[in-house]
C-alpha positions in Angstrom: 114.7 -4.8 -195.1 114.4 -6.5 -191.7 113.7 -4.5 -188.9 117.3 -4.9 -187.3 118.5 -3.1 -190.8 115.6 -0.8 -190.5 117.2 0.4 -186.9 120.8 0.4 -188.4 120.0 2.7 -191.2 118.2 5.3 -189.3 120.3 5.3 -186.3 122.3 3.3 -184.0 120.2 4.2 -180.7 117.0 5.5 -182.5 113.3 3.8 -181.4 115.0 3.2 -177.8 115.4 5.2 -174.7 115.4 2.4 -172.0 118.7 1.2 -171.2 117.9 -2.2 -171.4 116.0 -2.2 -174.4 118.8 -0.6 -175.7 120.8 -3.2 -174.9 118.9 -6.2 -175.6 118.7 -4.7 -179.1 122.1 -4.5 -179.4 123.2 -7.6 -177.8 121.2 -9.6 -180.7 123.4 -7.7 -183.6 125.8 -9.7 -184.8 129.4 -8.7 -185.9 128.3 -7.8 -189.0 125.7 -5.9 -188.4 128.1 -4.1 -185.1 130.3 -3.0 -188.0 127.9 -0.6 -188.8 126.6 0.7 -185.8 130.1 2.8 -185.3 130.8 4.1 -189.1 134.7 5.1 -188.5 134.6 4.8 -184.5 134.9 1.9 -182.5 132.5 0.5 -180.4 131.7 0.2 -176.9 130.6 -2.3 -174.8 129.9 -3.2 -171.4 129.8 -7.0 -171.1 129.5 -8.2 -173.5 126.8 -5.4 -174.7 127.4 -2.4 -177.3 126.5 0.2 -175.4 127.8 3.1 -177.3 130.4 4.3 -179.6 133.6 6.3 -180.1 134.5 9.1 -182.2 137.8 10.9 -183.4 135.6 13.3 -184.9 132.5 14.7 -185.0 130.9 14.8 -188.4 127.4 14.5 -190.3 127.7 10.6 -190.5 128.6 10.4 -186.7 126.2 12.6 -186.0 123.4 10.2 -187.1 124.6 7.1 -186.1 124.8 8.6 -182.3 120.7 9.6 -182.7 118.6 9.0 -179.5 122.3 8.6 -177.5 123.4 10.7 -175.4 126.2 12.1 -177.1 129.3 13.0 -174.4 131.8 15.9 -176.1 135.1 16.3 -175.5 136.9 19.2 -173.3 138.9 20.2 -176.0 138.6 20.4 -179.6 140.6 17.8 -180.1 139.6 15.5 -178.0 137.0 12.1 -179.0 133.5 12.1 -178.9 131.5 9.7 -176.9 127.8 8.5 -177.8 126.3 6.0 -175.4 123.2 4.8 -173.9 121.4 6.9 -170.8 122.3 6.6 -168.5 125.8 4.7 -169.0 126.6 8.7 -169.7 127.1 9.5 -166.4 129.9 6.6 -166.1 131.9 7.8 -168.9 132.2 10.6 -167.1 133.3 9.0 -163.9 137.1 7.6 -163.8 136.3 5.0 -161.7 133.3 3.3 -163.5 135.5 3.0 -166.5 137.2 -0.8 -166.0 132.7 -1.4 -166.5 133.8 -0.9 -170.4 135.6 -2.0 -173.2 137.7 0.0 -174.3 137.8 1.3 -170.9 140.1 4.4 -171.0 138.1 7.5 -172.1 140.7 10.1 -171.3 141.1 10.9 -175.1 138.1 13.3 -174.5 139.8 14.6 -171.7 141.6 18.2 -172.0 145.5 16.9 -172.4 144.1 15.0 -175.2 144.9 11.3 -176.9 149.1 12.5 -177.3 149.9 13.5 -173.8 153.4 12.6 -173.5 155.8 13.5 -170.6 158.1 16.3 -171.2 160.3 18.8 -169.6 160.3 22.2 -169.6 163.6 24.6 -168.4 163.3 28.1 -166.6 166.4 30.0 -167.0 167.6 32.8 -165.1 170.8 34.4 -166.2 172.9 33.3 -169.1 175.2 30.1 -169.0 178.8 32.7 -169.8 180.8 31.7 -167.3 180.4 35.2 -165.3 181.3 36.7 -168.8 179.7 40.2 -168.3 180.1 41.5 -171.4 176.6 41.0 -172.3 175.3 43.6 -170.1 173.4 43.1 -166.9 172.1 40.0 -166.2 169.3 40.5 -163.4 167.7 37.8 -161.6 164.0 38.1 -160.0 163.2 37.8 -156.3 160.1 38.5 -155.2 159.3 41.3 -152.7 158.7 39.0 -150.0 162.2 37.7 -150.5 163.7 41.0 -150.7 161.9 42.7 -147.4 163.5 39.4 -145.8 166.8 40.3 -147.2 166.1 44.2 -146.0 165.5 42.9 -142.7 168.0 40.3 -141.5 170.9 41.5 -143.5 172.8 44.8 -143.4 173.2 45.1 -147.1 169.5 45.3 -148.9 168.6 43.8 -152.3 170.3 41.1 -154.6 173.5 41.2 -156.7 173.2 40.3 -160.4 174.2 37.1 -162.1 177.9 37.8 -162.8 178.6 39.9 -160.5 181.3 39.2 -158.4 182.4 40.6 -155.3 181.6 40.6 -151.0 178.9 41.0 -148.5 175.5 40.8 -151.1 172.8 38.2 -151.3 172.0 36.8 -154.6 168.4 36.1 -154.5 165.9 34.8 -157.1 162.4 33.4 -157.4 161.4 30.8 -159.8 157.0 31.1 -160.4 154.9 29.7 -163.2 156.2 26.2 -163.7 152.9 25.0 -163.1 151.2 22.3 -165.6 149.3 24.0 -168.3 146.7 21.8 -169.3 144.6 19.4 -167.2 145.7 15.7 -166.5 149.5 16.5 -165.9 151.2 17.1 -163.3 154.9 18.0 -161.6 156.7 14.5 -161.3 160.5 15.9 -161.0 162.8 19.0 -160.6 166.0 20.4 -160.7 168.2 23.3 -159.8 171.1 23.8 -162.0 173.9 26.8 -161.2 176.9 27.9 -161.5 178.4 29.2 -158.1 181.7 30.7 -157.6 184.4 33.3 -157.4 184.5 34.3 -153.6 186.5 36.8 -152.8 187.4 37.4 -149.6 188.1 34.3 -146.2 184.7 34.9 -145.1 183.6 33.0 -148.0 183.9 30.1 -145.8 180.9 30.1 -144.3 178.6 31.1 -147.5 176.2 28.8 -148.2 173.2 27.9 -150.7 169.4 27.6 -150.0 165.7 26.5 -151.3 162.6 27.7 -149.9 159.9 28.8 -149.7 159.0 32.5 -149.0 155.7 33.4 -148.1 154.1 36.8 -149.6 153.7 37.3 -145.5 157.1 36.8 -145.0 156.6 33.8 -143.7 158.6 30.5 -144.6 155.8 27.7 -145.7 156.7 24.3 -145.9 160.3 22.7 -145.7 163.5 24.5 -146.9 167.2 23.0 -147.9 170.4 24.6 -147.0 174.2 24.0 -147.6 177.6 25.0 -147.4 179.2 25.9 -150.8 182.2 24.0 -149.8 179.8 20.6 -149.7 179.8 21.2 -153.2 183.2 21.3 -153.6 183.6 25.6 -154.3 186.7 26.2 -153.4 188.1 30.6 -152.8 188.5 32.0 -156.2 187.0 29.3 -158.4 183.2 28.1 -159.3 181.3 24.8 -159.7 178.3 23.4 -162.0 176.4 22.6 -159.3 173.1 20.1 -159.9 170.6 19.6 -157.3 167.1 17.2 -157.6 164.5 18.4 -155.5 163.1 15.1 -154.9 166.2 13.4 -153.6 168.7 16.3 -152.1 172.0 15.6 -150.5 170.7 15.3 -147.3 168.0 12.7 -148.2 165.3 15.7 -148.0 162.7 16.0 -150.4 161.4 19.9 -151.9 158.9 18.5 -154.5 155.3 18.5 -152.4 156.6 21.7 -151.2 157.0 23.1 -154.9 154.4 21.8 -156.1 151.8 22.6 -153.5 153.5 26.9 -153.3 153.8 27.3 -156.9 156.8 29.0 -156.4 161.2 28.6 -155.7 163.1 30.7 -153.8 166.9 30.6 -154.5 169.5 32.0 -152.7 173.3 32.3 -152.0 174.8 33.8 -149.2 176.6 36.3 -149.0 180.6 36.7 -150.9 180.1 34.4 -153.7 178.7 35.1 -157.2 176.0 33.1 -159.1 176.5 32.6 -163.1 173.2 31.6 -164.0 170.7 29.2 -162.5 167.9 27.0 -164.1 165.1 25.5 -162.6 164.2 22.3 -164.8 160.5 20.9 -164.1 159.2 17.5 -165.3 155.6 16.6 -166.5 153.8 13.7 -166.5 150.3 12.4 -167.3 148.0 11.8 -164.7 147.8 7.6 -166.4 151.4 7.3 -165.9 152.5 4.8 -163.4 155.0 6.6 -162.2 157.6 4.5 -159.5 158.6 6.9 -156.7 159.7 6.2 -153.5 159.0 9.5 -152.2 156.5 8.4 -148.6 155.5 10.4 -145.6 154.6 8.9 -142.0 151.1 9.3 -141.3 148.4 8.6 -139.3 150.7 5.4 -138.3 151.3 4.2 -141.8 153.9 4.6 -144.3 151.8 6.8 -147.3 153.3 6.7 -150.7 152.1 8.1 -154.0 152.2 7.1 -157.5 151.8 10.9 -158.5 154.0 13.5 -156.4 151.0 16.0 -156.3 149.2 13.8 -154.1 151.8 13.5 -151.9 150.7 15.6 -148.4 152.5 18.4 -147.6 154.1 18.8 -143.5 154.8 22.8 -143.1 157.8 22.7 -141.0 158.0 19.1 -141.1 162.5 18.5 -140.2 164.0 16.4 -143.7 166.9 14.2 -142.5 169.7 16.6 -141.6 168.6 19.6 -143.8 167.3 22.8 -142.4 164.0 23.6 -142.1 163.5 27.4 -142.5 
């Protein structure tokens, strides 16, 4: 046995320590022997030196093959294992050191894991009857900052339920935990869908719809969206299925930093109309998307645009197009 076979057989790293001893040993392997350096993983290299290897699991035989490496676990069960040469360890752990590898994506050891696929998710408020009450009450949720508001610039205090129909009460509802549950996603889209309708009375003509934010201060954060119900083409005594994308409103405003950075919707509908049911609908994506957006905000004298709407900054009170800005 040849002392190259020796190595093999007792371990991929073993009898080394310095990085380059480490990979001068490696670099004189040839394919053959590099076969078994990674038994069921893949190998790494940097250059065009194995540096380390690649695991979908984590066994006995993997185990062995990753002695006197410095073996780099996953932050979730089922995530990859990583064994490679100190102290190309710290690198596999840095994002930006990866393009030094081949392969060089390591995010399958990452928490969202080698299937993170974009999805959608919908938060639903009310029941889609068309303002059937049979069912029973439907209620919606405001929070109490949105309800002391109500109490204090409104003679009538609290929210009307979905369904019900009838003059001079706020509907009022708050839309929370939408955000991302595991790490490496994030919020790249969203969506209001209701059902508005059934004014009663003339002064329905000046009812209108809004998004914002509501502070647990009281205090509006961020930018807010409001329109007339007849925009959406409501007319007295009838309702609408009325859609709404946060990221590109009627009025060329854009709510998305603003959701994402609060963590929260407020929804409301003033004050003679009544609301059917109303969805929030949330879109995830993985942080490795490349994700087209032409979502940009003016600063510091430059047009900033992001790839990924959570890095987009966020201008409290900043005025969107013709919108208003609560």
């Amino acid at each position: 046995m040849s002392l190259t076979s020796r190595r093999v057989a007792r371990g991929l790293f073993v009898a080394t320590s310095a990085v380059g001893l480490a990979v001068s040993f490696f670099a004189r392997m040839s394919e053959a022997d590099a076969d078994q350096i990674c038994p069921g993983g893949q190998i790494i290299r940097s250059g065009k030196s194995i540096v380390g290897c690649l695991y979908s699991t984590w066994g006995p035989a993997e185990q062995a093959a990753c002695n006197g490496a410095v073996h780099v676990p996953p932050e979730s069960p089922e995530g990859c294992h990583i064994c490679v040469v100190a102290p190309l360890d710290a690198a596999v752990l840095d994002r930006t050191q990866w393009p030094m590898f081949t392969p060089s994506d390591f995010s399958c050891r990452l928490a969202e894991g080698p299937g993170c696929e974009p999805y959608s998710r919908a938060f639903e408020a009310g029941v889609d009857d068309d303002f059937d009450p049979g069912g029973g009450p439907e209620l919606p949720a405001p929070s109490d900052a949105l309800l002391n508001y109500i109490a204090q610039n409104y003679s009538y205090p609290g929210s009307r339920d979905f369904d019900q129909i009838g003059g001079d009460r706020w509907f009022a509802h708050t839309f929370t935990g939408f955000a991302p549950e595991r790490a490496g996603e994030y919020i790249c889209g969203a969506r209001l869908v209701t059902r508005i309708g059934h004014g009663e009375t003339d002064l329905n003509v000046n009812d209108g719809l809004a998004l914002w934010f509501l502070a647990p201060n009281g205090q509006a954060v961020g930018s807010g969206y409001w329109a007339d119900l007849a925009s959406f083409g409501i007319q007295n005594g009838s309702s609408q299925l009325v859609t709404l994308d946060l990221a590109h409103l009627p009025n060329g405003g854009n709510l998305l930093p603003d959701l994402i950075a609060n963590g929260w919707l407020d929804f409301t509908v003033q004050d003679d109309h009544a609301v059917d049911f109303a969805r929030l609908e949330i879109d995830y994506c993985c942080e490795d998307d490349l994700v087209v957006t032409d979502t940009c905000f003016e600063g510091d004298g430059a047009l900033i645009c992001s790839q990924s709407p959570s890095e987009l900054p966020v201008s409290p009170g900043e005025s969107q197009a013709d919108g208003v800005v609560f």
